[in-house]
Phi, psi and omega in degrees: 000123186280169177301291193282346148305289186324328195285285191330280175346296180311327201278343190280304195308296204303359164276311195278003150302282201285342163306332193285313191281001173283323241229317174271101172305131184221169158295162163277313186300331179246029115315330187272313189298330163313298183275005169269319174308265242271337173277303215283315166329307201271354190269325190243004142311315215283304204287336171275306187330314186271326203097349203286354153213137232249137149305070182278346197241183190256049152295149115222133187284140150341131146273131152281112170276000000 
């Protein structure tokens, strides 16, 4: 996994994050829960990505080249 994916990845979630919550009238609770569900997607995309967690169950992730 290259460096410049991760950025690139990161700036499209964290943009179409803030588009959604600019732009789509929501509750606030469930605005707070879109972004704790899509940080956590992406905190444990990072940790299969890095290695800091191993495919042990039968998930498998995309290799990003």
């Amino acid at each position: 996994m290259s460096l410049i994916s991760v950025v690139l990845t990161l700036i499209v979630v964290g943009v179409v994050l803030w588009l959604i919550n600019t732009y789509i009238p929501m509750q606030g609770t469930i605005k707070k829960i879109l972004n704790f569900v899509v940080v956590a997607a992406v905190i444990i995309w990072l940790l299969y990505g890095f290695g800091v967690l191993n495919n042990s169950g039968g998930i498998r992730m995309p290799q990003v080249k």
